[in-house]
N, C-alpha and C positions, 0 to 999 in steps of 0.2 A: 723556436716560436711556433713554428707550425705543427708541431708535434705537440703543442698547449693547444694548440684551437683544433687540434684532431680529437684529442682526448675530453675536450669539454664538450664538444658538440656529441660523442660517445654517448658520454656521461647524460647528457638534456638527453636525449633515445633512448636511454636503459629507464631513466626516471619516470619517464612518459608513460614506458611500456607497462612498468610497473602499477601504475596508478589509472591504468584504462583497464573497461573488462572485458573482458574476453570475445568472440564470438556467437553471438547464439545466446548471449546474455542481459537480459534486460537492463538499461541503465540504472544507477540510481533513481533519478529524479524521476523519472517514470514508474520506477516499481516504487516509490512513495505513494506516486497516485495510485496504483493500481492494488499495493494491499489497503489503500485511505476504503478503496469501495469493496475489495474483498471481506476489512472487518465490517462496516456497513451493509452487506449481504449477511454477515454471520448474526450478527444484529438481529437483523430482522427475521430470521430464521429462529430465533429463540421465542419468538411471541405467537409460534404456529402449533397446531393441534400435535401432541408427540404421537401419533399413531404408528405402524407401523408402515414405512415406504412415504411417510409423508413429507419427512426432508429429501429424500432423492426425486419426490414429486416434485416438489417445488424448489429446492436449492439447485438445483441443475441447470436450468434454463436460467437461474440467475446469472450462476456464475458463467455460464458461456457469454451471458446479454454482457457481462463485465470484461470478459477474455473477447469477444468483439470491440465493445468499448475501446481496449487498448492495444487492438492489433495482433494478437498474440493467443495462444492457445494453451489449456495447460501440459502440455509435456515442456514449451520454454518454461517457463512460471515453474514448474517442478524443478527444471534446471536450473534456474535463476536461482531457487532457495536454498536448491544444495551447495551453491555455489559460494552462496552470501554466508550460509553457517557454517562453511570453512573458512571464511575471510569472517570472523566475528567485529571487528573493528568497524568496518562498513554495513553491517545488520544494525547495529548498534546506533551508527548513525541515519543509517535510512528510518529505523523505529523511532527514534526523538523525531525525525519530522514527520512520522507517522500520528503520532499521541500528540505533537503540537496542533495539527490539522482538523485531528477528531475534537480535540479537549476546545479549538475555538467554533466547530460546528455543533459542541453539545451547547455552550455557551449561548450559542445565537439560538437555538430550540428553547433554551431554558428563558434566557432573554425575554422573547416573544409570549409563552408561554405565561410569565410572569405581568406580563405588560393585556393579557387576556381577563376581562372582567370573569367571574365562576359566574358559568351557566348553572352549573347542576345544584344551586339554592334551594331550597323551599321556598313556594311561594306565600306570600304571607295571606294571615285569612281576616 
């Protein structure tokens, strides 16, 4: 009998160990949030003049203001991502609650947006 409830509680540690990540590694549920605002910075980075140095002008201070945001700098976040594209299983899942999260904050822009009389009419004469 004891040699069953050696080998089970074993077993609960190896399962555990397997399904935690690592060191140095940003959780799931946090690097949901923190690619939610990284492609939100990529976003907005697309609607700026393409000059030359004008996304490192500006996308930079972004993304530090976001790697503040979430406590973290990008050499973890680099490591985080090499980490998750060798674990595809877990990318995969953190991305649907990624596209969940964006696809209900475009909703709420469109929503609103929708719910906006048009200013730019003509006025009538």
């Amino acid at each position: 009998m004891r040699k069953h409830v050696f080998l089970f509680f074993w077993a609960l540690i190896l399962l555990y160990a397997c399904n935690s990540t690592p060191d140095g590694i940003i959780k799931p549920h946090d690097m949901v949030q923190l690619m939610v605002d990284v492609h939100i910075v990529d976003g907005s980075l697309y609607n700026i003049d393409p000059a030359p140095d004008s996304l490192y002008k500006y996308g930079v201070n972004q993304y530090i203001a976001v790697f503040k945001k979430h406590h973290t700098d990008s050499v973890q976040v680099k490591r985080s991502l090499k980490y998750y594209t060798i674990h595809p299983d877990k990318l995969e899942t953190i991305y649907a609650d990624v596209t969940q999260i964006l696809q209900k904050k475009l909703d709420s822009v469109n929503k609103v947006q929708l719910s906006k009389p048009a200013t730019n009419a003509l006025p009538k004469k």
